[in-house]
C-alpha positions in Angstrom: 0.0 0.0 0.0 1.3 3.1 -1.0 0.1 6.6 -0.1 1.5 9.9 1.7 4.6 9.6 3.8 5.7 13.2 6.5 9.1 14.2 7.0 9.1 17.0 9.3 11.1 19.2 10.7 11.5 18.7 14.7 11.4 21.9 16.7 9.1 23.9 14.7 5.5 24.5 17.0 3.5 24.2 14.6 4.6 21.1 12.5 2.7 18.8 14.8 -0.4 20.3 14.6 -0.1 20.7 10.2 0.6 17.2 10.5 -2.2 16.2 12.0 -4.1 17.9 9.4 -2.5 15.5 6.6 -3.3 12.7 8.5 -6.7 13.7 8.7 -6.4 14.7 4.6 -5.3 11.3 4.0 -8.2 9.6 6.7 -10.8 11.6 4.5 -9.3 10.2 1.2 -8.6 6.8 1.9 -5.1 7.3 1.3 -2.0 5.8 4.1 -0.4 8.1 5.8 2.7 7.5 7.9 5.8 8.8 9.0 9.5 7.8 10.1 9.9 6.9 13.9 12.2 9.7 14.4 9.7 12.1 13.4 6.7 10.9 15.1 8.7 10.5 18.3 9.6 14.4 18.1 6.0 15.4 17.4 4.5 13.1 19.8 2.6 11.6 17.3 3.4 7.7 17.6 0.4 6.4 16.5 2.0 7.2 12.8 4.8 6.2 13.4 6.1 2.8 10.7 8.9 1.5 10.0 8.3 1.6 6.2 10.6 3.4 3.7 9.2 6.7 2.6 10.7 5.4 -0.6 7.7 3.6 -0.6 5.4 6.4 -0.9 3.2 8.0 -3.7 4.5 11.8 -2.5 6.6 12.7 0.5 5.5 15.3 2.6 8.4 17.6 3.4 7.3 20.3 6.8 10.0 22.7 7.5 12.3 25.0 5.6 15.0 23.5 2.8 17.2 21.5 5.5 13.8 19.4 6.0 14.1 19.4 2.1 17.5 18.0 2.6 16.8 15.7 5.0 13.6 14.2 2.8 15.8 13.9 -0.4 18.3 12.1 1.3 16.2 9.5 2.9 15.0 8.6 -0.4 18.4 7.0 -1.7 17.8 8.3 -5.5 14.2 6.7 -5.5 11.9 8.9 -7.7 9.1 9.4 -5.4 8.1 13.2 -5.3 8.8 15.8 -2.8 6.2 18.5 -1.6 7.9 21.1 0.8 5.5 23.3 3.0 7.5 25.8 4.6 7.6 26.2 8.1 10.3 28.8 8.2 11.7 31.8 6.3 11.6 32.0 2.2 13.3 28.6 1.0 14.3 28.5 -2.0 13.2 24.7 -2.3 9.8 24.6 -0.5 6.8 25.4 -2.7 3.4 26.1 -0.4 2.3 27.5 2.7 0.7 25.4 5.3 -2.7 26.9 4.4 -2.5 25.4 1.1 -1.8 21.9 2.1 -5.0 19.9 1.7 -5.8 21.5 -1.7 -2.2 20.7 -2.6 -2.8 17.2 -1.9 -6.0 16.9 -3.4 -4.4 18.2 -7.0 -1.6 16.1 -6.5 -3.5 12.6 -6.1 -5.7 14.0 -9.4 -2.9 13.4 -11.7 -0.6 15.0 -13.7 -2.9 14.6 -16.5 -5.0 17.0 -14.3 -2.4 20.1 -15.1 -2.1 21.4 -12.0 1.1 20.0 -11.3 4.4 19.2 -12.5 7.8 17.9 -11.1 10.8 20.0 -11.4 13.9 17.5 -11.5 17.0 18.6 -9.9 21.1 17.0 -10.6 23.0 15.4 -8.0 25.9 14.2 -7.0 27.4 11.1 -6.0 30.1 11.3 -3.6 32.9 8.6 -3.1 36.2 8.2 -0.1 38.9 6.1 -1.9 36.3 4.3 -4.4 33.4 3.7 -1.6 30.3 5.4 -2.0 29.3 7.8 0.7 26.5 9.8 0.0 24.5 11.4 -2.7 24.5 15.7 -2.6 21.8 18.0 -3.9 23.6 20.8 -2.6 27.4 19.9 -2.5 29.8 18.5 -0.9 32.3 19.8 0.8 36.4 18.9 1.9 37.4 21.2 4.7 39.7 21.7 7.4 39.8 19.7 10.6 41.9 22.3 12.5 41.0 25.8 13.4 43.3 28.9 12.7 45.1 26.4 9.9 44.4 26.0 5.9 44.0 22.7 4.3 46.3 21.6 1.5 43.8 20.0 -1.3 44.8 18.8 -4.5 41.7 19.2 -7.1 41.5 16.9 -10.1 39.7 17.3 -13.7 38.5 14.0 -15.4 41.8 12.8 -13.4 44.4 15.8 -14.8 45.7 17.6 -12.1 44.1 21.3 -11.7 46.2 23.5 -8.8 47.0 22.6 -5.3 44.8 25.2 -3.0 45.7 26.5 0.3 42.1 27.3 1.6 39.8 26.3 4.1 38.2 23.8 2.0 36.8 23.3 -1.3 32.8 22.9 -2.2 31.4 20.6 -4.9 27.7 22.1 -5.6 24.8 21.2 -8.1 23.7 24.3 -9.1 20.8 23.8 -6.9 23.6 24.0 -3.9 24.8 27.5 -5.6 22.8 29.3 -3.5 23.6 27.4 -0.6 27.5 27.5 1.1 28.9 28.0 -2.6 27.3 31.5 -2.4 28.8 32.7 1.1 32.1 31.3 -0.3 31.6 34.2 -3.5 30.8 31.3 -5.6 28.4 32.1 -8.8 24.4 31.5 -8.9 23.5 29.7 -11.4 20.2 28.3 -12.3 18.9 25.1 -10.8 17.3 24.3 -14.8 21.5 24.3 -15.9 23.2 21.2 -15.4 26.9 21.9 -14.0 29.3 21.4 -11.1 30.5 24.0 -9.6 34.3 24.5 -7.8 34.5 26.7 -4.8 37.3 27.5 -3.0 36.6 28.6 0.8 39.1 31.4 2.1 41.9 30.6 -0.6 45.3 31.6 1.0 46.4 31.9 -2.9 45.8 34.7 -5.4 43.6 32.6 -7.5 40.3 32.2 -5.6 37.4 32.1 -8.7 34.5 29.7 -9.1 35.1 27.6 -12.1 31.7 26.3 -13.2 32.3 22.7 -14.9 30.5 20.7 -17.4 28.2 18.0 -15.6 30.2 14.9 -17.4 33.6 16.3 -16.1 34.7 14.4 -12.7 35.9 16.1 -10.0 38.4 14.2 -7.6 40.0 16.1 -4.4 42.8 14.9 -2.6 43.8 15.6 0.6 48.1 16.3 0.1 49.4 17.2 3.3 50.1 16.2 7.3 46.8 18.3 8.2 43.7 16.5 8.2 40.9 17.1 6.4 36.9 16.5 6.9 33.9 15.5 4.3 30.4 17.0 4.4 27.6 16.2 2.3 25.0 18.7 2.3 25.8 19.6 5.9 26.0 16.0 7.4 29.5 15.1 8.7 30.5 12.2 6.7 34.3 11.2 7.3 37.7 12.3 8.5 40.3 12.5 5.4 44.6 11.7 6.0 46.9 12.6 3.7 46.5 10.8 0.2 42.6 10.5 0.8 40.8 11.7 -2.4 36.9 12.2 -2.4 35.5 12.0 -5.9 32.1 13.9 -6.8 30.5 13.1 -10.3 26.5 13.5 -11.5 24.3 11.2 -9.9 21.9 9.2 -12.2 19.4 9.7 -9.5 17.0 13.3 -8.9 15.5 15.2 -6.5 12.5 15.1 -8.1 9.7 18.7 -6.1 6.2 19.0 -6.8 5.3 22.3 -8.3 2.1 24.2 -9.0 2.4 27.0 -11.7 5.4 28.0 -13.0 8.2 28.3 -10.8 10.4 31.2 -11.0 13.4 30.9 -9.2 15.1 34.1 -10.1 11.5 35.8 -7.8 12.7 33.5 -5.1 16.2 34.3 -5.6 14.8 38.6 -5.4 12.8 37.8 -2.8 15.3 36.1 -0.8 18.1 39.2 -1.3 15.4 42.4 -0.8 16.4 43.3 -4.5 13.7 45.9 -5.9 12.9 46.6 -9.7 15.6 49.6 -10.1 
């Protein structure tokens, strides 16, 4: 049985109560509803509790801001299963409602997309690999940054397996253009459009003249080696994920797998993107 699984975010107030309100939804519409243990233990709401992959879901139900988002996207392991966000928080730029919307939302969704109402908006992502063993899949980026406070790392970044430039920074970021807007853009990396497919290069507090962005084609791999005594540390879109020693190389390359968001209407990301920044017409 398939049907409408909640991944929400745990100390917002009002996520228990909106999720009550899909249950109900679902109740009303003969359609299952559950949610991961985790989640139903932080809203108090064991009753839907299962220990079922959300993977097994029609649509996932995504209640916060974009690190719920995260969190969703990652639980799926690459399965295709869409992803509603109702924001909880400030403007995302991945969530698409607001929590007064939801029912309808879920009543347009479950007509079809023959209905029109709807349509998914399929985002790249990475795969990310320690010395050849898969570690995690990114729709932000991954990162390789220092272990050590008040030192630089020593990183040796790769092209398709040619040798780029050793950097002297704080770490280097990996991002989807999705994840552009994300650490990438506090690090003066570019925004680019989450429709593009690319791989972006971000250095983080270069102690080196050249610190630029280079903005990669999606078929070109990126490898990054830690060369040096100083350890390093790997993050994939935020989660700590190992500790690098010297001659460690993560490797980063497009992801057959998508984050695959329900959207209503057209979605303009460059009216989040103003939004987001206060920007005004002149």
């Amino acid at each position: 049985m398939s049907g409408v699984a909640l991944v929400a975010h745990h100390e917002r107030d009002t996520a228990r109560a909106h999720a009550l309100r899909a249950a109900v939804w679902c109740a009303e519409h003969q359609q299952d509803f559950w949610m991961p243990q985790q989640d139903a233990d932080a809203l108090d709401l064991s009753e839907h509790a299962d220990d079922r992959a959300i993977a097994e879901a029609d649509i996932v139900l995504s209640l916060g801001g974009d690190g719920t988002m995260l969190r969703a996207v990652g639980m799926l392991e690459g399965a295709t299963v869409p992803v509603l966000g109702v924001n909880l928080g400030s403007l995302g730029y991945l969530t698409e409602i607001e929590p007064d919307s939801l029912e309808l939302s879920l009543s347009s969704f479950f007509a079809g997309p023959e209905s029109g109402e709807w349509h998914i908006d399929d985002r790249m992502m990475l795969d990310v690999s320690v010395n050849g063993v898969h570690a995690g899949r990114a729709l932000n980026e991954a990162v390789v940054e220092k272990s050590q406070s008040g030192h630089t790392v020593r990183l040796l970044a790769r092209i398709d397996g040619e040798p780029f430039t050793h950097y002297a920074a704080d770490g280097l970021i990996v991002a989807t253009p999705t994840g552009s807007t994300a650490y990438s853009l506090s690090a003066r990396g570019p925004v680019v459009s989450p429709r593009h497919r690319a791989v972006l290069l971000t250095p983080v507090a270069p102690h080196m003249l050249f610190d630029r962005s280079l903005v990669l084609d999606p078929s070109e791999v990126v490898e990054i080696e830690v060369s040096g005594h100083r350890r390093a540390e790997v993050a994939i879109d935020g989660q700590p994920t190992a500790t690098l020693d010297d001659g460690d190389v993560v490797c980063c390359v497009p992801s057959p797998a998508t984050a695959n968001f329900v959207r209503f209407g057209t979605y303009r990301y460059h009216q989040i993107l103003k939004a987001k920044f206060g920007l005004t017409d002149r």
